[in-house]
N, CA, C and O atoms as a GROMACS GRO file, in nm:
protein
  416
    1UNK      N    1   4.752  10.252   6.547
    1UNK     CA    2   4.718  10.391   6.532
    1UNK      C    3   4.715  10.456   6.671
    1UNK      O    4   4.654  10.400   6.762
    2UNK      N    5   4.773  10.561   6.688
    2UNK     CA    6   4.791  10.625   6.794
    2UNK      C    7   4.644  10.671   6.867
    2UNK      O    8   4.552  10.649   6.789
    3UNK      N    9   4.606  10.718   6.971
    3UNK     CA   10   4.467  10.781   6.993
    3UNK      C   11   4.508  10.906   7.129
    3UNK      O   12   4.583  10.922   7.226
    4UNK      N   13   4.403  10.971   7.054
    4UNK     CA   14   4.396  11.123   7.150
    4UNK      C   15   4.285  11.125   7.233
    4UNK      O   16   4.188  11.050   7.250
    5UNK      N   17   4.322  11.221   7.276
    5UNK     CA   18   4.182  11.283   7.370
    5UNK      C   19   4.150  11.460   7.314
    5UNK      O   20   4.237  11.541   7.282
    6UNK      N   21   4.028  11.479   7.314
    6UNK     CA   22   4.028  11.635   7.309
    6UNK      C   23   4.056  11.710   7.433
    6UNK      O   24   3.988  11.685   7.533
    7UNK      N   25   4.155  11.805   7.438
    7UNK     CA   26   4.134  11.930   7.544
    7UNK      C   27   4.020  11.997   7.601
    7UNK      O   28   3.939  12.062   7.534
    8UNK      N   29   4.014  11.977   7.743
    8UNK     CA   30   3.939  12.034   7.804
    8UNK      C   31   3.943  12.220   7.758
    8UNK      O   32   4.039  12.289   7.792
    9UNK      N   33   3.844  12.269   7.692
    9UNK     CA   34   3.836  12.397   7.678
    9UNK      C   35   3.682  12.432   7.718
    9UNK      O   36   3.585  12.358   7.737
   10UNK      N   37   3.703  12.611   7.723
   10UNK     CA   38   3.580  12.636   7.730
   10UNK      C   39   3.555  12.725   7.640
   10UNK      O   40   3.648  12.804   7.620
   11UNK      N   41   3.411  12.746   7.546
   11UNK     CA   42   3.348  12.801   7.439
   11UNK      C   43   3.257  12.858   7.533
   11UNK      O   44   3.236  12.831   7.651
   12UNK      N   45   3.198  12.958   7.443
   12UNK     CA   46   3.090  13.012   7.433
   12UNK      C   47   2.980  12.999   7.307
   12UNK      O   48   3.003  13.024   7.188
   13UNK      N   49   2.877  12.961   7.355
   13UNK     CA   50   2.800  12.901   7.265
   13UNK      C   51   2.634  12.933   7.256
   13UNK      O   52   2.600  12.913   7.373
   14UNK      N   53   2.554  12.959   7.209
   14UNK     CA   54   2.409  12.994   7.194
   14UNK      C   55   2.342  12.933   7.085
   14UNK      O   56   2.378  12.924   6.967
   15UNK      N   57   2.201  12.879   7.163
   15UNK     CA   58   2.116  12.809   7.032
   15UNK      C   59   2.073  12.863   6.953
   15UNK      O   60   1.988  12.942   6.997
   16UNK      N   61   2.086  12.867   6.833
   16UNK     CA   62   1.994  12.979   6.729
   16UNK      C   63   1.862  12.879   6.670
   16UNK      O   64   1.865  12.762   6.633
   17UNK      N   65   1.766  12.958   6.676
   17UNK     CA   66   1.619  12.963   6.675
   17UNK      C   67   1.572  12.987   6.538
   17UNK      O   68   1.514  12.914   6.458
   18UNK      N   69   1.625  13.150   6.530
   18UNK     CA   70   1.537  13.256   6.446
   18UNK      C   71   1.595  13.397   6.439
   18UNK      O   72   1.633  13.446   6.545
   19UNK      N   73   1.605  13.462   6.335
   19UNK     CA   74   1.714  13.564   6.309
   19UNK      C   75   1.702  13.647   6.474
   19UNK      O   76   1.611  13.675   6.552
   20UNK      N   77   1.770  13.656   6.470
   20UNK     CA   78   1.826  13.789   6.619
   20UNK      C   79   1.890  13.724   6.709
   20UNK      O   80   1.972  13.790   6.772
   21UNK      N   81   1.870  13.550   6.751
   21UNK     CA   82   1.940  13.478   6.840
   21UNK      C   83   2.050  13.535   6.910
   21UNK      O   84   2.048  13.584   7.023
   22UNK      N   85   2.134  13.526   6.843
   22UNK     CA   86   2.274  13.553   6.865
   22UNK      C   87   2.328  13.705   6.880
   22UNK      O   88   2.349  13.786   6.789
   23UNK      N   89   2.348  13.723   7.047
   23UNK     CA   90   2.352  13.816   7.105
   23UNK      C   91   2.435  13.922   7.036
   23UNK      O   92   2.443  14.036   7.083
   24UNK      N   93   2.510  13.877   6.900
   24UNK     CA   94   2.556  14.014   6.835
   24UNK      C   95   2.475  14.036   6.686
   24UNK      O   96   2.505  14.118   6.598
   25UNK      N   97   2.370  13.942   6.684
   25UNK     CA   98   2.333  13.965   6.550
   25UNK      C   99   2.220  14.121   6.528
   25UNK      O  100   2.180  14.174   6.424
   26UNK      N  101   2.198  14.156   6.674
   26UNK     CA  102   2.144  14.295   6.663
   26UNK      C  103   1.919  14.279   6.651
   26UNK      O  104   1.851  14.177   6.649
   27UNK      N  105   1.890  14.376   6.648
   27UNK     CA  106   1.756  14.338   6.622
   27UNK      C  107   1.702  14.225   6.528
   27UNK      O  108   1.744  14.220   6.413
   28UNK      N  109   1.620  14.146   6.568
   28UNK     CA  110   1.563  14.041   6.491
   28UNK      C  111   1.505  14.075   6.318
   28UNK      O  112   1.526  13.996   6.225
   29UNK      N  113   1.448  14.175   6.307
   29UNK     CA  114   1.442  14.210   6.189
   29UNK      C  115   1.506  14.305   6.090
   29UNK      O  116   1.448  14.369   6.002
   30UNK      N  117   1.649  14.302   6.123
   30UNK     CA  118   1.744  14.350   6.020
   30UNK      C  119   1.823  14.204   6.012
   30UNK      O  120   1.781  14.115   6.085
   31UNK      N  121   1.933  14.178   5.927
   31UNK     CA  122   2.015  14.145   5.854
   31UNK      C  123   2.115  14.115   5.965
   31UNK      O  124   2.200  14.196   6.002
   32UNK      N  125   2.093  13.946   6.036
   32UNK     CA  126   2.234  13.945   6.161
   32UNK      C  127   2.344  13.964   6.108
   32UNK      O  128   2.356  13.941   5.988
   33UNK      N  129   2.465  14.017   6.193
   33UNK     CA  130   2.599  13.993   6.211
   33UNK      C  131   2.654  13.869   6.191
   33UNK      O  132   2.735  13.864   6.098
   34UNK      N  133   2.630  13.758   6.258
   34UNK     CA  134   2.640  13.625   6.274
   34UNK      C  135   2.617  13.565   6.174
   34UNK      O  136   2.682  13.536   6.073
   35UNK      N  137   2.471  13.540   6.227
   35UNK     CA  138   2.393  13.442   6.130
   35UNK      C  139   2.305  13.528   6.048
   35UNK      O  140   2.217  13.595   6.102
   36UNK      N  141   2.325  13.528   5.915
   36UNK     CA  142   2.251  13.630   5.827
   36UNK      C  143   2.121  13.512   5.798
   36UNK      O  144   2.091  13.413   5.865
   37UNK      N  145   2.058  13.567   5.670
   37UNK     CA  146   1.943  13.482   5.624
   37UNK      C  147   1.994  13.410   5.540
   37UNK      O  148   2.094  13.442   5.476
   38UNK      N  149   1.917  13.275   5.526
   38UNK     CA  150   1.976  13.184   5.435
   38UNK      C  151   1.875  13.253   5.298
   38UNK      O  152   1.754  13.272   5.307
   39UNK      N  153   1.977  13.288   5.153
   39UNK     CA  154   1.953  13.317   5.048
   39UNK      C  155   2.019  13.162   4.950
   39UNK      O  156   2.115  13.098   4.993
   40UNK      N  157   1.954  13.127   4.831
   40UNK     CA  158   1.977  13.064   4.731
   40UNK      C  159   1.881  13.064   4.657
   40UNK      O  160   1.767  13.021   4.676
   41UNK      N  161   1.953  13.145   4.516
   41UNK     CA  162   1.838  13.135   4.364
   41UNK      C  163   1.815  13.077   4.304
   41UNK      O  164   1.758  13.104   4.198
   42UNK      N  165   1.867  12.915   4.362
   42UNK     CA  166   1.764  12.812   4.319
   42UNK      C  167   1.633  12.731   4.327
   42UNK      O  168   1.647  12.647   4.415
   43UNK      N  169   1.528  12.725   4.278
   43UNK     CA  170   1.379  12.672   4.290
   43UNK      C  171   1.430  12.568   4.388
   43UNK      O  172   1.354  12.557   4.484
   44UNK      N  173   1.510  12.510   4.391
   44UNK     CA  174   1.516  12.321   4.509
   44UNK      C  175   1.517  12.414   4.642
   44UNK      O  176   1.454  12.366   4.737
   45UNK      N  177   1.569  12.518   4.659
   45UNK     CA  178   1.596  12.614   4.855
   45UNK      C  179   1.450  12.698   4.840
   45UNK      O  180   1.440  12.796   4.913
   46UNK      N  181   1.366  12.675   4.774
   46UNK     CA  182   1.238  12.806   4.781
   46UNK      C  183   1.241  12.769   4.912
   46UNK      O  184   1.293  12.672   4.967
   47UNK      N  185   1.120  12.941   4.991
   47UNK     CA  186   1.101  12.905   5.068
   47UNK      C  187   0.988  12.812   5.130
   47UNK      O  188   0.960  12.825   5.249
   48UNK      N  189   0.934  12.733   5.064
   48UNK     CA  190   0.834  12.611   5.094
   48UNK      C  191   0.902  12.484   5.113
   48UNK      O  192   0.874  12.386   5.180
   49UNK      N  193   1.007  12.513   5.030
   49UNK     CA  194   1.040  12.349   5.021
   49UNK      C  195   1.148  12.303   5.148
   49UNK      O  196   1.232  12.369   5.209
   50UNK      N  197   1.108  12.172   5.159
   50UNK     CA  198   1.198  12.135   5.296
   50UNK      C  199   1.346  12.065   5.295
   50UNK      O  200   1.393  11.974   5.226
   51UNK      N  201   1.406  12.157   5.414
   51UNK     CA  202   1.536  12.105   5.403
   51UNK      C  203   1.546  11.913   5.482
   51UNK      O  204   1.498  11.880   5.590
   52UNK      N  205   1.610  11.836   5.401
   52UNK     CA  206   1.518  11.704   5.429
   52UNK      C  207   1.653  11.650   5.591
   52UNK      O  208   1.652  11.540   5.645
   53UNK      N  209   1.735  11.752   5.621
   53UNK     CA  210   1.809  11.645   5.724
   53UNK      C  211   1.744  11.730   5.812
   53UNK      O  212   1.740  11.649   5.904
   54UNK      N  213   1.670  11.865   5.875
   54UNK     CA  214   1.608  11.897   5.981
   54UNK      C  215   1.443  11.884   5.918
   54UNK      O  216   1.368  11.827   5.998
   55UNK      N  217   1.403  11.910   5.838
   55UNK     CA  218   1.209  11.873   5.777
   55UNK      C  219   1.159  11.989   5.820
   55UNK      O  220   1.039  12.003   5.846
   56UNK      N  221   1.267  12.107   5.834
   56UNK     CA  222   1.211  12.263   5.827
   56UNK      C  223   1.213  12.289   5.650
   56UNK      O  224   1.273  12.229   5.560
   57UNK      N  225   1.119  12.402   5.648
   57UNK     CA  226   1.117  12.496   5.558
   57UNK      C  227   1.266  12.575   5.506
   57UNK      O  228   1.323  12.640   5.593
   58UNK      N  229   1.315  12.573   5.401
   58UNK     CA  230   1.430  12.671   5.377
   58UNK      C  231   1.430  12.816   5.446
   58UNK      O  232   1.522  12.884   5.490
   59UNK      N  233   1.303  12.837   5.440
   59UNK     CA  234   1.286  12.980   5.464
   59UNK      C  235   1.318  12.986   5.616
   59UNK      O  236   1.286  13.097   5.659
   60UNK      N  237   1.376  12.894   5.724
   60UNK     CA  238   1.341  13.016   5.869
   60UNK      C  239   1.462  12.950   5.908
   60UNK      O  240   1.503  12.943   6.024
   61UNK      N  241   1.555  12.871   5.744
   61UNK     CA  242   1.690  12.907   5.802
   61UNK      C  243   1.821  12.990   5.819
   61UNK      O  244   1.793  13.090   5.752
   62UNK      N  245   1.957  13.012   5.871
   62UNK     CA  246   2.027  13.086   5.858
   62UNK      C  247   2.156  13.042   5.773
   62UNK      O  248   2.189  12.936   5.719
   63UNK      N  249   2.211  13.164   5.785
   63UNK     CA  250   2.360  13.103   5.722
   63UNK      C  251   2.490  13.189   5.763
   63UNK      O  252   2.494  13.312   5.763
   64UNK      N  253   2.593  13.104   5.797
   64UNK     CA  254   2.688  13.166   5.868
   64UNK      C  255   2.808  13.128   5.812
   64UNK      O  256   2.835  13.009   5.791
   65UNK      N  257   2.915  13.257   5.774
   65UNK     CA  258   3.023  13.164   5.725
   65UNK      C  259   3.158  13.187   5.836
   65UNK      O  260   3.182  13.286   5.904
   66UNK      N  261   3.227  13.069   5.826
   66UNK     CA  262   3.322  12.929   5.902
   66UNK      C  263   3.463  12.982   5.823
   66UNK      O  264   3.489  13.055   5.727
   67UNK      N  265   3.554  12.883   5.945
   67UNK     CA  266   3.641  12.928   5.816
   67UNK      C  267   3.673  12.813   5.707
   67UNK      O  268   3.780  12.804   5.646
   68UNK      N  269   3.575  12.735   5.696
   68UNK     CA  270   3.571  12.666   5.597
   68UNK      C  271   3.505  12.646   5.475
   68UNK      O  272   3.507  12.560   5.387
   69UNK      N  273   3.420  12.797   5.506
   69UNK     CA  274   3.321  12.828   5.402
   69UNK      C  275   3.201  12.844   5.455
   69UNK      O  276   3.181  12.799   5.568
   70UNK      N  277   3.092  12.916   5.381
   70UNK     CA  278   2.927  12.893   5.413
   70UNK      C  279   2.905  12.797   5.498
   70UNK      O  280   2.966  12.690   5.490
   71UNK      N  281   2.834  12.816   5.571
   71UNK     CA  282   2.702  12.652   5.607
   71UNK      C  283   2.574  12.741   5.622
   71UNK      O  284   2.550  12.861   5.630
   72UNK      N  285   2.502  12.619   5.623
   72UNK     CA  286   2.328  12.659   5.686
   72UNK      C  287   2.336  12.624   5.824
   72UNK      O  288   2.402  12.533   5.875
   73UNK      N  289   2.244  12.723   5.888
   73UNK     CA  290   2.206  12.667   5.998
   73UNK      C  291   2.093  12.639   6.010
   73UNK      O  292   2.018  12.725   5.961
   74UNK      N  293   2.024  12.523   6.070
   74UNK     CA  294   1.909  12.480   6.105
   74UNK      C  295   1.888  12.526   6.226
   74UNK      O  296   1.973  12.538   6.315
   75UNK      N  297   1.752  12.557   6.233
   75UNK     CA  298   1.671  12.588   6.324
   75UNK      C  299   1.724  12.486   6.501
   75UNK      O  300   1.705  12.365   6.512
   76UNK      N  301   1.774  12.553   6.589
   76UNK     CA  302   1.810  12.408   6.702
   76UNK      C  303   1.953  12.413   6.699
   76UNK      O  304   2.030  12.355   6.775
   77UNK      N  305   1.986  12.499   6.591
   77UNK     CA  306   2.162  12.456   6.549
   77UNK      C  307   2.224  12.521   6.673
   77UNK      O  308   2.150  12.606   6.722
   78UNK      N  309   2.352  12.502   6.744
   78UNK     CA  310   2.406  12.593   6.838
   78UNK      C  311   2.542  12.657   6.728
   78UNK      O  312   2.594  12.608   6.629
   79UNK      N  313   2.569  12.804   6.809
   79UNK     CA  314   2.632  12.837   6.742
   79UNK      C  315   2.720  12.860   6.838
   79UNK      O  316   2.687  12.923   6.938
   80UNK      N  317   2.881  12.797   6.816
   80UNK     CA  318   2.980  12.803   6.899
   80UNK      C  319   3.103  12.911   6.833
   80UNK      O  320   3.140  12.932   6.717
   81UNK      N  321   3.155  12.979   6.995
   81UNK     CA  322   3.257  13.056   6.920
   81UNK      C  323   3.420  13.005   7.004
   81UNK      O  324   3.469  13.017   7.116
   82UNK      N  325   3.449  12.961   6.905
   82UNK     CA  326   3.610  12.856   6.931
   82UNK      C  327   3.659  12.926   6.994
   82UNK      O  328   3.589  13.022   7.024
   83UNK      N  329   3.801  12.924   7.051
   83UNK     CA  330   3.891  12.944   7.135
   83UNK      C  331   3.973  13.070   7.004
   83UNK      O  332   4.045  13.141   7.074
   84UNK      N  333   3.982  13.100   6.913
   84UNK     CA  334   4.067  13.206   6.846
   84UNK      C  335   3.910  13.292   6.740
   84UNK      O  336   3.905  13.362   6.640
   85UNK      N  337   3.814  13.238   6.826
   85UNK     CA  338   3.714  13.339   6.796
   85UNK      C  339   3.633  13.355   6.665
   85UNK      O  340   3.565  13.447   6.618
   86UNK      N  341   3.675  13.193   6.612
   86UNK     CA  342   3.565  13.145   6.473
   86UNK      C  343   3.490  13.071   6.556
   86UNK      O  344   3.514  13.006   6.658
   87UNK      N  345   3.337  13.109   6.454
   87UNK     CA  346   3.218  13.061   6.470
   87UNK      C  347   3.164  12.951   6.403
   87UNK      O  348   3.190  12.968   6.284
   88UNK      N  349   3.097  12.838   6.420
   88UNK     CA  350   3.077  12.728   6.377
   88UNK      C  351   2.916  12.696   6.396
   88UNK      O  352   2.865  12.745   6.497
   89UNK      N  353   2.833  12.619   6.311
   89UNK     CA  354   2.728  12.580   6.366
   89UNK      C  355   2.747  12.403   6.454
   89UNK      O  356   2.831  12.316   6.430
   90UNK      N  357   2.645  12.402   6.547
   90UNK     CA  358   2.662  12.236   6.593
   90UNK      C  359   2.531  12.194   6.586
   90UNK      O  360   2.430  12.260   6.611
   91UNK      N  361   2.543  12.045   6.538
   91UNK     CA  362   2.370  12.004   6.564
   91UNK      C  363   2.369  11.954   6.706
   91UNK      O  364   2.460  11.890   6.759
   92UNK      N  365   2.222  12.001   6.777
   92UNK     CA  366   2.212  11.968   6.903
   92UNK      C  367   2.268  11.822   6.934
   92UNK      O  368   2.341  11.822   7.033
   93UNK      N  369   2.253  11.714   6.882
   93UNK     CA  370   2.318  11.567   6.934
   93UNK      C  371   2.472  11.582   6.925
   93UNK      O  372   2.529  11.578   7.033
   94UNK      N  373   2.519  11.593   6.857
   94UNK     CA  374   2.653  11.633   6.851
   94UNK      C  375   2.696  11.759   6.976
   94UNK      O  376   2.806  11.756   7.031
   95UNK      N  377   2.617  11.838   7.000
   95UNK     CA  378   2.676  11.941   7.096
   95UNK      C  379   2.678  11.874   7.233
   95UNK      O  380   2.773  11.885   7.311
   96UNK      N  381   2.532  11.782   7.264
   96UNK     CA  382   2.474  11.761   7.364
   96UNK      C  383   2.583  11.635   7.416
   96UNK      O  384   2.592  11.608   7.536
   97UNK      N  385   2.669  11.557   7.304
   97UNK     CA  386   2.769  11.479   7.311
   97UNK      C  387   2.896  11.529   7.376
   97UNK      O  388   2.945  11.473   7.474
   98UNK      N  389   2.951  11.639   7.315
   98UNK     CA  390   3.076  11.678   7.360
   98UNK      C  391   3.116  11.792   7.449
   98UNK      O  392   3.225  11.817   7.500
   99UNK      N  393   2.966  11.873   7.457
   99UNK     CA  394   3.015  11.967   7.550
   99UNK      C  395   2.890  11.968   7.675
   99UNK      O  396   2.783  11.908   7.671
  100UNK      N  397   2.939  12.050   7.777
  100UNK     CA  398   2.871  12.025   7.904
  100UNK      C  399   2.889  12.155   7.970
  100UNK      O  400   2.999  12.211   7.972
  101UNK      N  401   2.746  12.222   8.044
  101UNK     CA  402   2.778  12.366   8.078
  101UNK      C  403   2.877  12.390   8.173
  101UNK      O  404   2.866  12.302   8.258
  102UNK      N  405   2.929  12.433   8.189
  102UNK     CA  406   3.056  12.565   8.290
  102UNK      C  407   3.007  12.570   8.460
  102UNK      O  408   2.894  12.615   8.443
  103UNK      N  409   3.014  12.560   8.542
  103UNK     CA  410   2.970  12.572   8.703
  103UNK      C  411   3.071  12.642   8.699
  103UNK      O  412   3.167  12.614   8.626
  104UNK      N  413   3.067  12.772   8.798
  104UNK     CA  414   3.178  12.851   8.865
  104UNK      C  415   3.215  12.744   8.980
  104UNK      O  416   3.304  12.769   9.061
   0.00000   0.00000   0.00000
């Protein structure tokens, strides 16, 4: 089997927290651009109950769609914007793995 390497590129990327993070999502208490609020009208996403791969609350997460569809973002999640300007969530171990900040 053949093997690659990934291309050195550079992203732009920000940790999201809590609605407003993300420097285009606009004031914290309206409805982000980005990362909107995570909604689902099912009793299993209330907002009490916990999402079991971060052991937050449903409620103080987001949701952003990819071009692969919806995701959630967890609280810690970074949100990267690719090289043709789609947005993705990353979990911090995974980010903290493959990417590394920028020095002029």
């Amino acid at each position: 089997m053949a093997r690659y390497r990934k291309k050195p590129v550079e992203i732009e990327a920000v940790q999201w927290w809590v609605n407003g993070d993300h420097p285009e999502d606009g004031h914290p208490e309206h409805e982000g651009r980005v990362v909107r609020y995570f909604r689902h009208p099912d009793p299993e996403y209330a907002g009490d109950k916990l999402h079991e791969p971060c052991s937050r609350i449903w409620h103080v997460h987001g949701w952003i769609d990819t071009l692969e569809g919806g995701h959630t973002v967890c609280p810690g999640d970074w949100i990267v914007t690719g090289v043709q300007g789609e947005r993705y969530p990353v979990k911090p171990d995974i980010f903290a793995a493959t990417y590394e900040a920028v020095t002029d």
